[in-house]
C-alpha positions as CSV (number, residue, x, y, z in Angstrom):
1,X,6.4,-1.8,-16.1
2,X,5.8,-5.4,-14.6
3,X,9.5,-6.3,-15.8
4,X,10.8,-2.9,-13.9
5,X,9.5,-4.0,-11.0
6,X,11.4,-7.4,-11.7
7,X,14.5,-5.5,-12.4
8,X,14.1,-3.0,-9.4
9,X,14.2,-5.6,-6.7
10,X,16.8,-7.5,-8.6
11,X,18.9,-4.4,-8.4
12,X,18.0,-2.8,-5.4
13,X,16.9,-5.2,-2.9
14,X,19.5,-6.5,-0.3
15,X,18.4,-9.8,1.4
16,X,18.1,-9.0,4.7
17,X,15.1,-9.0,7.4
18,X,14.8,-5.0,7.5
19,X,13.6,-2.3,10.2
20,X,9.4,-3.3,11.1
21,X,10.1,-6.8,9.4
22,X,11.3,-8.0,13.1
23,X,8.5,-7.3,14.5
24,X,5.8,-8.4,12.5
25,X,7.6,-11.1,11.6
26,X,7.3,-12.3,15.1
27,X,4.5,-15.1,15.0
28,X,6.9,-16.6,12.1
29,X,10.3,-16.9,14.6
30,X,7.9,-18.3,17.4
31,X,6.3,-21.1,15.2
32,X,3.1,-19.7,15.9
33,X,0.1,-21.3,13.3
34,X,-2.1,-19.7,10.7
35,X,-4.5,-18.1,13.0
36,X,-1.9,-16.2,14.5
37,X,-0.9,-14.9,11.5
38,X,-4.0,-13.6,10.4
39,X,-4.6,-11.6,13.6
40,X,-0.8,-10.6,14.0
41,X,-1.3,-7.0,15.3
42,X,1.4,-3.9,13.5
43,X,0.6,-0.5,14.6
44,X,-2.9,-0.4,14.2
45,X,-3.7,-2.6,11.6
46,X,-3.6,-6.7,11.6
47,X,-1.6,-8.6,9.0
48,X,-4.7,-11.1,7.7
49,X,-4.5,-13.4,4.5
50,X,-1.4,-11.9,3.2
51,X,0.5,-12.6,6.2
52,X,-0.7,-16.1,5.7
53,X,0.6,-16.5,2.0
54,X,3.6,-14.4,2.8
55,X,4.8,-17.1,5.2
56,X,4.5,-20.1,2.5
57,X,6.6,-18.0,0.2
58,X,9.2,-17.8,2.7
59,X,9.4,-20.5,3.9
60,X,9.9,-22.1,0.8
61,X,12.3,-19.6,0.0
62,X,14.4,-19.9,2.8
63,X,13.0,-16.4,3.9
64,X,14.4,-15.2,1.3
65,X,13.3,-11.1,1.6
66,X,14.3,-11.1,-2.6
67,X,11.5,-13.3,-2.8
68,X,9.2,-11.9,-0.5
69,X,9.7,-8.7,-2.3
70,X,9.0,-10.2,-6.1
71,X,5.8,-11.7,-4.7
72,X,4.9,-8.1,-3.1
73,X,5.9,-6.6,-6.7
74,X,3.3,-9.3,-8.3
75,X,0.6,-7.7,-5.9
76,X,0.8,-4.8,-8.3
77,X,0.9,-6.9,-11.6
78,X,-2.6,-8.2,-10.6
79,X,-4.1,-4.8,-9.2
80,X,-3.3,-3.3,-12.9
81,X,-4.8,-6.2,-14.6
82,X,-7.8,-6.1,-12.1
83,X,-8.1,-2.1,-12.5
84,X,-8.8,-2.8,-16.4
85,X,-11.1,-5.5,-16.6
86,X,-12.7,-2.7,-13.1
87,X,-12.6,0.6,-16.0
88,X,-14.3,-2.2,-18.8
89,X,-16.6,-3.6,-16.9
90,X,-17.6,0.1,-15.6
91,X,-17.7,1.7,-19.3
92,X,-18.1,-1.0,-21.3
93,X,-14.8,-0.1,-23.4
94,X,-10.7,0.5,-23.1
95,X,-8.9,3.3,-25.2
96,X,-5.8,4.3,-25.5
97,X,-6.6,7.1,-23.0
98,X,-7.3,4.4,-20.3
99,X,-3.9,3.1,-20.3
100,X,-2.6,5.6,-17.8
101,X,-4.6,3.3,-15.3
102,X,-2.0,0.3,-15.1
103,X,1.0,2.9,-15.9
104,X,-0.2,4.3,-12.2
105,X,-1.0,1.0,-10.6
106,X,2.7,0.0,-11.1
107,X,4.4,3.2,-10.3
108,X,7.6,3.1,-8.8
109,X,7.0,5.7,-6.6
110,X,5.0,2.6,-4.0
111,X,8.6,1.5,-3.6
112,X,9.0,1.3,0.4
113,X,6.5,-1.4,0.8
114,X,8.3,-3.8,-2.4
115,X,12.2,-3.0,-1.9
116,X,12.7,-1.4,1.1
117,X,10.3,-3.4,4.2
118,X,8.0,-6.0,2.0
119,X,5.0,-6.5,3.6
120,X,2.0,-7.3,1.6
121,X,-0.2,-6.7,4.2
122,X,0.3,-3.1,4.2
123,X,-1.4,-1.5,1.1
124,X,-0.3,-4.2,-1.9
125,X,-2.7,-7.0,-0.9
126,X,-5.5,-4.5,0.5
127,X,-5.2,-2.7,-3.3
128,X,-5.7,-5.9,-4.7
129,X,-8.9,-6.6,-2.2
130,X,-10.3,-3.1,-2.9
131,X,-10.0,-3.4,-6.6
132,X,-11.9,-7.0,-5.8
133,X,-14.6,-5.3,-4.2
134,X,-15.4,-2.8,-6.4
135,X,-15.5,-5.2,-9.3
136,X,-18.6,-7.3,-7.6
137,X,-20.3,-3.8,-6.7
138,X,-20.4,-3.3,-10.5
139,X,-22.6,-6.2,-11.3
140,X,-26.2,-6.6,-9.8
141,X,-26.2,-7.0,-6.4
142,X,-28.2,-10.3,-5.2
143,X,-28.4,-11.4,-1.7
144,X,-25.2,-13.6,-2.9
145,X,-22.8,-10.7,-4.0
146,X,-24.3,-8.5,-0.8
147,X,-22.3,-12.2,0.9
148,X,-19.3,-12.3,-1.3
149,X,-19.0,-8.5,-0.3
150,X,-19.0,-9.4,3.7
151,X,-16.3,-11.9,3.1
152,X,-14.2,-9.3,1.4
153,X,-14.7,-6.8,4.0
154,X,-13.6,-9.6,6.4
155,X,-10.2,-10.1,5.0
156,X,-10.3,-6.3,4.4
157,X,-10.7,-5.8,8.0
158,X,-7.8,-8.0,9.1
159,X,-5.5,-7.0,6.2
160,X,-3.2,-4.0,6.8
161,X,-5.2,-0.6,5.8
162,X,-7.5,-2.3,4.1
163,X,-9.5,-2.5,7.3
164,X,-10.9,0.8,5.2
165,X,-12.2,-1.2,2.3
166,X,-14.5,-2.8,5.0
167,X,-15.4,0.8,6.4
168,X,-16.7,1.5,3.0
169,X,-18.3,-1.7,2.7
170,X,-20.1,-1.2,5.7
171,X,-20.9,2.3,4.9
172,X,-22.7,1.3,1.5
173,X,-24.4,-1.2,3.2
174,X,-26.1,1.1,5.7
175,X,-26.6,4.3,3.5
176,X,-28.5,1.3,0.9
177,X,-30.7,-0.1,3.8
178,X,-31.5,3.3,4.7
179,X,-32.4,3.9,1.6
180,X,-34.6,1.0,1.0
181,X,-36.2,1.5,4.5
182,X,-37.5,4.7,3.6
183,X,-38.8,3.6,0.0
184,X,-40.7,0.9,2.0
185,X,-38.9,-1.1,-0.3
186,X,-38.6,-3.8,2.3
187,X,-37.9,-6.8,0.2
188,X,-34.5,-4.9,-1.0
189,X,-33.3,-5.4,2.7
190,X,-31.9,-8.8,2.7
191,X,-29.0,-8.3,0.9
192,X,-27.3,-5.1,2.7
193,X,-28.7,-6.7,5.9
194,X,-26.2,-10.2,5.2
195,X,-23.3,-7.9,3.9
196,X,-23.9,-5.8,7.5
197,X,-24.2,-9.0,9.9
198,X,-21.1,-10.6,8.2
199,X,-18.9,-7.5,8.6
200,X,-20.4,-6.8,11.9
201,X,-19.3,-9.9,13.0
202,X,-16.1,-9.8,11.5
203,X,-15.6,-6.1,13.6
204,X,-16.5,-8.6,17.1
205,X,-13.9,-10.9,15.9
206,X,-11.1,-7.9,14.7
207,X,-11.7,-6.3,18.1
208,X,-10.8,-9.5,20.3
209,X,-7.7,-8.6,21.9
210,X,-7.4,-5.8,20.0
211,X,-5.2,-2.4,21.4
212,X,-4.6,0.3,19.5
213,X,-1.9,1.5,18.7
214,X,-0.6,4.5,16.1
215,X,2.8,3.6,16.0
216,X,4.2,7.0,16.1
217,X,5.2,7.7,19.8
218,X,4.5,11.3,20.1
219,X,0.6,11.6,18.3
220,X,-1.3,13.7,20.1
221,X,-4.9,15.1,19.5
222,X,-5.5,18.0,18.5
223,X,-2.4,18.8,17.0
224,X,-2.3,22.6,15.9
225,X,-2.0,24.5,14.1
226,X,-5.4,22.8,12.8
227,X,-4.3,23.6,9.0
228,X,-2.1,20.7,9.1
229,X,-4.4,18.1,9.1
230,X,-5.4,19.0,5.5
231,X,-2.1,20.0,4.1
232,X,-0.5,16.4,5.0
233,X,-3.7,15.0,3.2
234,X,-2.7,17.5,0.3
235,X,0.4,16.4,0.6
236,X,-0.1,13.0,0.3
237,X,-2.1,13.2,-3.2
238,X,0.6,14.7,-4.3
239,X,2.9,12.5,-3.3
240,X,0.7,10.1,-5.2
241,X,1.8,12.0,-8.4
242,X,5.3,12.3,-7.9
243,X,4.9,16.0,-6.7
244,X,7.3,16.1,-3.8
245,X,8.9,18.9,-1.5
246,X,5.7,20.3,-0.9
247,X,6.5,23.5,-3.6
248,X,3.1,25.8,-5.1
249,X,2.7,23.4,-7.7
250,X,2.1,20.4,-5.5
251,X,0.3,21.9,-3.2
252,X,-2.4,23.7,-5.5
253,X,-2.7,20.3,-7.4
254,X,-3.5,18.1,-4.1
255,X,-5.9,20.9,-3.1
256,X,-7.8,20.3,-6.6
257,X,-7.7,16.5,-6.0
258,X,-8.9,16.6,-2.5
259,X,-11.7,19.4,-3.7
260,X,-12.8,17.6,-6.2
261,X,-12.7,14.2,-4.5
262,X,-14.7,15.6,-1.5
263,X,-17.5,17.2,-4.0
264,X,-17.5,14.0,-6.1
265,X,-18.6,12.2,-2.6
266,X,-21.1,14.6,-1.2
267,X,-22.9,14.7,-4.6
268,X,-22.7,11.0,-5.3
269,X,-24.0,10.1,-2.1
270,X,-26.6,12.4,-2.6
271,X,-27.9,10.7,-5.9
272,X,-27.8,7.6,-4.4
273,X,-29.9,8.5,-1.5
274,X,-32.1,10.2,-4.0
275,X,-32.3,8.1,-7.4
276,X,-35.1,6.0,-8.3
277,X,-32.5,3.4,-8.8
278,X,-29.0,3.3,-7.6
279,X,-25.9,3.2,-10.5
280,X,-23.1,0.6,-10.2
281,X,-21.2,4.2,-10.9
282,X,-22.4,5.9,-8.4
283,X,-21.6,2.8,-5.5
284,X,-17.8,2.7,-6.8
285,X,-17.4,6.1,-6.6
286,X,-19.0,6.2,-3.4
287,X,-16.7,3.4,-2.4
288,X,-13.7,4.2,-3.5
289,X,-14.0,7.9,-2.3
290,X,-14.7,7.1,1.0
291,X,-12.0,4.7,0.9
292,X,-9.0,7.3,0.0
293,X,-10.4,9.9,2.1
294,X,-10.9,7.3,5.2
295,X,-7.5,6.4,5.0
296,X,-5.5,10.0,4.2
297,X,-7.9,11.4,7.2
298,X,-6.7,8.3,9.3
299,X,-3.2,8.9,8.7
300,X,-3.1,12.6,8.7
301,X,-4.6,12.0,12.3
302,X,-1.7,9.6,13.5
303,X,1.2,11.3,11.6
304,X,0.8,14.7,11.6
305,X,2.9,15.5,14.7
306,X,6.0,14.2,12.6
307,X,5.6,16.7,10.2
308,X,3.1,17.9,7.0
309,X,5.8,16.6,4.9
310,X,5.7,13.1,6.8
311,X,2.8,12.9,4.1
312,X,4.9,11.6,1.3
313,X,5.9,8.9,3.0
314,X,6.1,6.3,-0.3
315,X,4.6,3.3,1.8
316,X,1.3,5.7,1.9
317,X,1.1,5.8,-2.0
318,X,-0.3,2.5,-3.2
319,X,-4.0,3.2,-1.5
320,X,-4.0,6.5,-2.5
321,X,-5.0,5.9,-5.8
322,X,-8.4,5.3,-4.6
323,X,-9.1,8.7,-4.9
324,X,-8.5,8.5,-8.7
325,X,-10.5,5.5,-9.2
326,X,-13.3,7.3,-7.6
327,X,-13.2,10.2,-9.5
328,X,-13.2,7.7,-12.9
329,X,-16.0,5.6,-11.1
330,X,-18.0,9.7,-10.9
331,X,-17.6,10.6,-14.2
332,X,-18.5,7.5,-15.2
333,X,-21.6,8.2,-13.2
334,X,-22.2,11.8,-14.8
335,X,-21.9,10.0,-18.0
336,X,-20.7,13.8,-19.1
337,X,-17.8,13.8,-21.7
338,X,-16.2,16.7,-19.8
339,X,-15.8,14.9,-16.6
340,X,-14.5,11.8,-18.5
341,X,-12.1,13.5,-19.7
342,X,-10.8,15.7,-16.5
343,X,-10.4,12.4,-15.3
344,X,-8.6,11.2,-17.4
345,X,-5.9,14.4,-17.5
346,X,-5.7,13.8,-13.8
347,X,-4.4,10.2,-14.2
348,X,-2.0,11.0,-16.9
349,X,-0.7,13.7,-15.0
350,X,-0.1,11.2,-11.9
351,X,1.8,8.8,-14.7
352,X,3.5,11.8,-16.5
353,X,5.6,13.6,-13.4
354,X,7.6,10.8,-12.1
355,X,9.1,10.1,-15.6
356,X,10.5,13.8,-15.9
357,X,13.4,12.8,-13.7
358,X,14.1,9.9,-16.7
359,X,15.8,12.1,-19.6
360,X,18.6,13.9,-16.8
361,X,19.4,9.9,-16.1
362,X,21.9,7.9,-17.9
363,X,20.4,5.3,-20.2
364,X,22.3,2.3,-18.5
365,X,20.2,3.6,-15.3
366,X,17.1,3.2,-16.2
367,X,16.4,-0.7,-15.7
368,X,14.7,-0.7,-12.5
369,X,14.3,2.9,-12.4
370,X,11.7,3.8,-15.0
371,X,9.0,6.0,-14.1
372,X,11.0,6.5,-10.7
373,X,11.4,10.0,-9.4
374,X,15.4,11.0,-8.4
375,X,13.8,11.3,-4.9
376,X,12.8,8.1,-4.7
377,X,15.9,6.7,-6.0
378,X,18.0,8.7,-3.7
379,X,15.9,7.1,-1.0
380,X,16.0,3.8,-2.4
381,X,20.1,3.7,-2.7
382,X,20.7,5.8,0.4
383,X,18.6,2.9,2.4
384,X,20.2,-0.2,0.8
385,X,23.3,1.7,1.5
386,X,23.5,1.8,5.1
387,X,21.5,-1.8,5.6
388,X,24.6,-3.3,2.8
389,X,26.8,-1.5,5.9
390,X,25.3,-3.5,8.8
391,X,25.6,-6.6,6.6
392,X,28.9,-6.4,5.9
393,X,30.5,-5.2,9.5
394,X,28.4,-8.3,10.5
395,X,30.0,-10.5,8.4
396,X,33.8,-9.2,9.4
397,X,33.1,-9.6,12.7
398,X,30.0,-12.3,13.5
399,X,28.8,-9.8,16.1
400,X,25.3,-9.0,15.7
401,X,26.7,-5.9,18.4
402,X,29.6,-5.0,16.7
403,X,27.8,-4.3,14.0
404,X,25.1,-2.3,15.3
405,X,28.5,0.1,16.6
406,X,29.5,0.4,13.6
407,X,26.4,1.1,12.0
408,X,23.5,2.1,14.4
409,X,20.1,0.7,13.4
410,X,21.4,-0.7,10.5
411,X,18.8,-3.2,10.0
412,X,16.3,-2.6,13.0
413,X,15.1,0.3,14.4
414,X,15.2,-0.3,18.5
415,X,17.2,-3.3,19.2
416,X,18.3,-2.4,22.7
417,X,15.6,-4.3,25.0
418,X,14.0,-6.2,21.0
419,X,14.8,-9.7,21.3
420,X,17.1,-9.3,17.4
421,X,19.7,-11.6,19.6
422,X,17.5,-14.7,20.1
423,X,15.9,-14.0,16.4
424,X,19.5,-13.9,14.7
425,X,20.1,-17.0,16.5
426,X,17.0,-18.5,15.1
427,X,18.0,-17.8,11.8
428,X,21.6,-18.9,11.8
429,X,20.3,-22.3,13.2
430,X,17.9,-22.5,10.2
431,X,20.0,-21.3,7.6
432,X,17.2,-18.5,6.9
433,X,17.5,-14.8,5.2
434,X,20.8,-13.3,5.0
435,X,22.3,-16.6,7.1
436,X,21.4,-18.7,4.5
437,X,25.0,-19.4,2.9
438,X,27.1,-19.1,5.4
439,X,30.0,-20.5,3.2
440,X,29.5,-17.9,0.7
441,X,30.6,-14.5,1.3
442,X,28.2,-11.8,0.5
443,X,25.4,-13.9,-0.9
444,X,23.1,-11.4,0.5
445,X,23.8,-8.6,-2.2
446,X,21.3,-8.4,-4.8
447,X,20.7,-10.6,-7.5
448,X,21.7,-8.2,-10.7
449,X,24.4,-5.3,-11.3
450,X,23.3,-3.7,-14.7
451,X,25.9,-0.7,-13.9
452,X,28.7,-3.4,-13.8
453,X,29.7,-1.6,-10.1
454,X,30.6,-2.6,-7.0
455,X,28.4,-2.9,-3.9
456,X,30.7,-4.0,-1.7
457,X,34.2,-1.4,-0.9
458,X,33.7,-1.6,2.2
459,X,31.4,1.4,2.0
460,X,28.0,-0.5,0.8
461,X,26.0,1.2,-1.7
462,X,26.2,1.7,-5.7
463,X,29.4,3.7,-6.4
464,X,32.1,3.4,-9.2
């Protein structure tokens, strides 16, 4: 699956700055220095570390997107190795049966965020923090891991959506020191009172110059009818799984996901608060829960005036599988063979549904498109399409403007009043992105044609 990903952004991707790209991308075209990459503000999130590493990688490719999005793609490589050393470390054994977890941490269905608009900061990098946090929560928590925990909450905090890995954090901390406060267990107070001052003070320094923004003109709240707010959460579980279009079956088995995930919280809470001692288990599912449903709630909140069905967005997927680990991390906790084993079916059936769409697809397709959903490729083409469109009435003509009559938003999504001009410019100075070889017509196109067609017939797009 690692080498799909390869092939999928080999095939697929179209170098080319795309759509939110010129805008986050901002601190990158004004010079601006590490620390204003790390706070750079998108919607409501900040860009943090990744940001940081993102911009080594392109500048030393030349901002090469291609590149940008093979180092996005090896996010998910290193989630699925982290996510089985998480389920060993949690059990004490791998099976067989445990192999759906790196089948679902590189599913094709997270495409947006790798082919379409890379940006590491999003969901790939947070997965990969998440995953990092709930492998120290497994191990006994010293004053020293309650530290390592802050730090990771920091970077969480700045980092796309994983500003709800540090909600989590943040939340264990408290509900522990609660805990130990009432036990009179006083000594027990150090550690979850570091992890709190650390991620408190990372909040201070998130909030300076802060202004939020949802990035959907439009939100308001309440939205009615009421029901909706659930059903695009249901609907983004099930997007999770490949489920799309929002039929019975989808929407009965996002409802049993989001029942179960919302029980599994309430009752492991509720052990913890009670136990004489408090489970690894129990933490990670506590974490990871609160996690998914923190982030679905957040989103469903901001996005629901678009639509329920704006829930399958595929740049939502990646994070969503939180609720998954969680449930894992719960029957781990039950330590009953029955819930093992529900959990189990439930990540196999996330694996299984996207490959359906594989046996009606010709053979000679399936590089890059393995486990991928004909939705999703539909998307995929469609998208590459239109920006291989832009690109090449830009390149007849050497109009940025010409181009965007032939082919409205093409490449950016508001660029009457957006400064695209001056940033084109900068590019075409530099030699950067889809400038780069100026001598050599379409060197823009993707890097591999398994199909032997033709992307460029002066229609863009795969077609004989």
């Amino acid at each position: 699956m690692s080498l799909n990903w390869v092939a999928a952004v080999a095939r697929f991707h179209v170098e080319g700055i795309y759509w939110d790209q010129w805008m986050f991308l901002e601190p990158m075209f004004k010079g601006e220095g590490g620390l204003a990459l790390f706070t750079q503000q998108h919607g409501p999130h900040r860009q943090g570390i990744a940001f940081i590493i993102t911009s080594w990688i392109m500048d030393w490719s030349g901002w090469d997107t291609r590149v940008e999005a093979l180092w996005v793609a090896s996010l998910l490589m290193v989630a699925a190795v982290m996510g089985l050393i998480w389920k060993y470390r949690l059990t004490g054994r791998l099976g067989w049966v445990d192999l759906w977890l790196p089948f679902a941490v590189l599913a094709m269905r997270q495409y947006e965020n790798v082919i379409l608009v890379p940006n590491a900061s999003h969901s790939m990098f947070p997965l990969v923090l998440m995953l990092g946090a709930a492998l120290v929560l497994l191990r006994d928590l010293s004053v020293r891991r309650w530290l390592v925990l802050g730090v990771i909450g920091v970077l969480a905090l700045f980092t796309g959506f994983a500003l709800f890995v540090w909600g989590a954090l943040i939340g264990l901390a408290v509900l522990v020191g609660i805990r130990e406060v009432v036990r009179k267990q006083y000594r027990r107070l150090s550690g979850p009172a570091v992890a709190s001052a650390v991620l408190l003070a990372g909040l201070g320094w998130f909030l300076h110059g802060y202004l939020f923004n949802p990035a959907s003109p439009g939100a308001t709240f309440p939205h009615y009818p009421l029901m909706d707010y659930p059903l695009f959460v249901v609907r983004m579980i099930a997007s999770r799984m490949g489920m799309l279009g929002g039929d019975t079956e989808a929407i009965l088995w996002g409802w049993v996901l989001l029942g179960l995930a919302v029980a599994g919280w309430g009752m492991a809470c509720w052990r913890m608060v009670r136990a004489d001692e408090i489970k690894a288990p129990l933490m990670t599912a506590v974490f990871f829960l609160t996690v998914g449903m923190g982030y679905a709630i957040f989103t469903a909140l901001g996005r629901v005036h678009l639509g329920v069905e704006g829930g399958e967005a595929s740049r939502y997927t990646p994070l969503m599988i939180s609720f998954w680990l969680g449930l894992v991390a719960w029957a781990a906790a039950t330590k009953w063979r029955g819930w093992n084993m529900a959990a189990a079916i439930l990540g196999w059936a996330m694996v299984v549904v996207p490959w359906m769409d594989m046996w009606d697809r010709p053979w000679r397709d399936w590089p890059g498109t393995l486990g991928m959903g004909e939705r999703s490729r539909t998307a995929i083409v469609w998208t590459t399409s239109y920006k291989t469109k832009w690109l090449l009435a830009w390149q007849e003509t050497g109009d940025w403007r010409e181009a965007e009559k032939q082919v409205p938003y093409g490449v950016h999504p508001g660029p009457d009043g957006s400064p695209l001009g001056d940033q084109i410019s900068f590019l075409e100075e530099r030699n950067l992105s889809f400038l780069a070889h100026p001598e050599t017509d379409y060197s823009w196109l993707p890097w591999w044609n398994p199909l032997g067609v033709s992307w460029v017939q002066g229609m863009g797009g795969e077609h004989e």
